[in-house]
C-alpha positions in Angstrom: -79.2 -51.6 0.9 -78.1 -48.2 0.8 -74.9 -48.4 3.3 -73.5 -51.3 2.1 -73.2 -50.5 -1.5 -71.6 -46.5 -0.5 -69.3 -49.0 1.6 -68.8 -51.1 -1.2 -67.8 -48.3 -3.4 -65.5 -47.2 -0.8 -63.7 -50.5 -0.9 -63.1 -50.3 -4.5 -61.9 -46.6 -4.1 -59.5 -47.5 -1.1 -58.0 -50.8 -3.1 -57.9 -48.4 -6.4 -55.7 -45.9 -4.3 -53.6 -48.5 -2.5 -52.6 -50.2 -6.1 -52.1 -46.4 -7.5 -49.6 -46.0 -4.7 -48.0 -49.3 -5.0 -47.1 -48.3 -8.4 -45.5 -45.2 -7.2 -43.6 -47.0 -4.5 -41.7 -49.1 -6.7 -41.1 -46.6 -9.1 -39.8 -44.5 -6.2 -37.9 -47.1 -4.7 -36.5 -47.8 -8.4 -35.4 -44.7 -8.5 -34.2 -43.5 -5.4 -36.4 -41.2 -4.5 -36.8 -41.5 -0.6 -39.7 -39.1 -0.2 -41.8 -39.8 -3.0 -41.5 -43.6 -1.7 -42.4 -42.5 1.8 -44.9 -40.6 0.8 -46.1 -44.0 -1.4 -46.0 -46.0 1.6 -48.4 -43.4 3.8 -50.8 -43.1 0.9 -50.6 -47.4 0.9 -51.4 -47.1 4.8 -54.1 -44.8 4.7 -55.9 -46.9 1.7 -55.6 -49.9 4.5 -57.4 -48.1 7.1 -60.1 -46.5 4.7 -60.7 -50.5 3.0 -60.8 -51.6 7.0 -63.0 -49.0 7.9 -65.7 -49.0 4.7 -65.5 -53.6 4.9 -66.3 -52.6 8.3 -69.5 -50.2 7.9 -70.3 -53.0 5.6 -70.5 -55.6 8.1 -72.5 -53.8 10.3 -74.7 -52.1 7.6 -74.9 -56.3 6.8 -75.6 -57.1 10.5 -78.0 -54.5 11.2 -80.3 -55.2 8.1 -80.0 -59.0 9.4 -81.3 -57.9 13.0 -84.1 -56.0 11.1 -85.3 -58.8 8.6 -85.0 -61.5 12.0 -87.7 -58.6 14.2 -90.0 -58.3 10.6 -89.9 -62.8 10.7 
């Protein structure tokens, strides 16, 4: 199904970006850089909220193709 795997992908893109800005979070926070590691830590939050939102429209890409195969049965 077509939705779920672009929501899938989008998982995998979100988690890639949240562990990217982990990485610069600590080096930030190793260095004392204030910005850089509050700009790390709003790059980590918005990888949360694009993961939540693609597992999501995955779920209901999931649920919907369940309703469908259950009215074809």
């Amino acid at each position: 199904m077509r939705a779920s795997s672009i929501a899938a992908s989008g998982m995998s893109q979100a988690a890639d970006r949240f562990a990217r800005a982990s990485e610069r979070l600590v080096r930030a926070v190793s260095a004392g850089d204030e910005t850089d590691a509050l700009d790390a830590r709003m790059d980590q939050m918005e990888a949360e909220t694009e993961f939540k939102a693609n597992a999501e429209s995955r779920r209901v890409a999931d649920e919907t193709m369940g309703a469908l195969l259950d009215i074809l049965v």
